[in-house]
C-alpha positions in Angstrom: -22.2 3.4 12.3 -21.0 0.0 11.5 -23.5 -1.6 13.6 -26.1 -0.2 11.9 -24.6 -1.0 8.6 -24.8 -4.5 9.5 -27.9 -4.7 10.7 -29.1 -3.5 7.8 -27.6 -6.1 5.7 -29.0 -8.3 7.8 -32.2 -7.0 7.2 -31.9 -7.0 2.9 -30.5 -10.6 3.3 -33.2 -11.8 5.2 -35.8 -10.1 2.8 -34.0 -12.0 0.1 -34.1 -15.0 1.1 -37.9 -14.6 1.8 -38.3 -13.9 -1.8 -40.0 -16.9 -4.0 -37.6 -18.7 -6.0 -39.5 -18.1 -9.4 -39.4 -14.3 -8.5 -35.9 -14.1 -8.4 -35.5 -16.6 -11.1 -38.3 -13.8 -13.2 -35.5 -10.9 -11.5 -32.3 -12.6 -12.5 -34.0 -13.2 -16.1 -34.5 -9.2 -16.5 -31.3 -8.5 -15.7 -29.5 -11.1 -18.1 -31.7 -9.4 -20.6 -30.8 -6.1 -20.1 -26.5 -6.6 -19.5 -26.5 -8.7 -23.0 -28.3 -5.7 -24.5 -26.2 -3.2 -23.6 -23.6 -1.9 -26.3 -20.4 -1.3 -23.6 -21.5 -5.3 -22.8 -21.6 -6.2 -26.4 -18.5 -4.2 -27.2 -15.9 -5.0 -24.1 -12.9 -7.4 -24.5 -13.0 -8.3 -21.0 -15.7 -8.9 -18.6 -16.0 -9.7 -15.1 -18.9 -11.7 -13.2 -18.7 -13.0 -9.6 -20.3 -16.4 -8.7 -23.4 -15.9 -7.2 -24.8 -17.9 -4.3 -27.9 -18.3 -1.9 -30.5 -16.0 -3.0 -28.2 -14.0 -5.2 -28.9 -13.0 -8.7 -27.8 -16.1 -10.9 -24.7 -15.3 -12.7 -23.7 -19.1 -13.8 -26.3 -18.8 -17.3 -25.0 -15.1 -17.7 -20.9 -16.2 -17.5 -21.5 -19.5 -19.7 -23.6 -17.4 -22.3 -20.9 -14.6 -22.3 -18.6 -17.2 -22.6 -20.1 -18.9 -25.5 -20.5 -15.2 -27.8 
């Protein structure tokens, strides 16, 4: 079982990373949208991003515009 669960992260990751930058730029862009519309977003006292790295969705914009409202 967990060697199939690794393989397929292994798998997903390596799709990921085979994904054009301006599509997951396009991708990260859609989700910003949709978190900062969302009223439990727009309402909550305390929030929570992790840093994102590689081909991960990009969280910096999202935490320094969340910081910023």
């Amino acid at each position: 079982m967990l060697a199939a669960r690794e393989s397929l992260r292994k798998r997903i990751l390596k799709r990921r990373n085979k994904e054009p930058e301006d599509s997951r730029r396009k991708k990260s862009q859609r989700i910003r949208e949709r978190l900062f519309s969302l009223n439990e977003f727009k309402k909550a006292h305390t929030i929570l991003f992790y840093y994102s790295k590689g081909s991960e969705v990009e969280t910096r914009e999202m935490m320094e515009e969340a910081l910023r409202e």
